[in-house]
Phi, psi and omega in degrees: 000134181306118165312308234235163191231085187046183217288009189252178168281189184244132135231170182251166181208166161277176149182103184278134159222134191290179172256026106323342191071038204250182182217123152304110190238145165284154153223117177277148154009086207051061185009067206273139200050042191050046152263111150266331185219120196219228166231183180261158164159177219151144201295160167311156136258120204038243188238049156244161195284166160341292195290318202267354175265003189261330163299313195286311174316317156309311186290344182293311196261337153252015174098349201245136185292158156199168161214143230278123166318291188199170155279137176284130183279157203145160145216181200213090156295121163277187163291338180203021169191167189238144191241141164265173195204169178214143152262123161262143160223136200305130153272064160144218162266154175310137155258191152312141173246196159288094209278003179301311205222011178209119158247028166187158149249157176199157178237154195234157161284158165312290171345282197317309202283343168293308165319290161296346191284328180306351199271355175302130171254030180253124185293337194284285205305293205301315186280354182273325201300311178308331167270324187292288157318355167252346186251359168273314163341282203295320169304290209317295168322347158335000000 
């Protein structure tokens, strides 16, 4: 499968629910690119498959093993990249994450997480983190 999607990168993402139905959000590191609350996610590496950079990005950037639910129908253009996304659910408790690219997690209500996400000031990524949450929401509820 090709990195790049026409002139953008390709990338895969998360989007964890808990069994409350709760949703994870991130916060990177010095709101890096005007991100305050966002998913996990990240371009391929080498010959790993979709699924498996997108497990790996959740474990990176938040601590958590998880396994993939499903696909968010969809794809999500960003500023440099089109994101493909999975529902995921956490296996166990949080390790450490990479504090390099995350200083907080959280886990939110649908409402909350519509709040923080809003608080992002890069306008592309907050309408995509915002389409992504409502239609992995509305699959997940499924």
């Amino acid at each position: 499968m090709a990195s790049t999607y026409g002139s953008k990168w390709r990338s895969y993402g998360g989007v964890l629910f808990d069994d409350a139905g709760r949703v994870l959000l991130r916060k990177p590191t010095n709101e890096f690119d005007g991100y305050v609350w966002t998913f996990a996610k990240g371009r391929l590496d080498g010959n790993s498959t979709p699924e498996e950079t997108a497990l790996r990005e959740v474990r990176e950037e938040t601590g958590y093993t998880a396994t993939i639910l499903g696909a968010v129908p969809g794809e999500y253009p960003g500023g440099s990249s089109v994101t493909f996304y999975y529902i995921m659910s956490p296996d166990g408790a949080p390790q450490p994450f990479d504090s390099a690219e995350t200083e907080e997690i959280r886990w939110s209500e649908y409402e909350e997480a519509v709040e923080l996400i809003g608080q992002t000031r890069n306008v592309v990524g907050r309408q995509r983190d915002l389409a992504v949450l409502q239609a992995a929401y509305a699959e997940y509820r499924r």
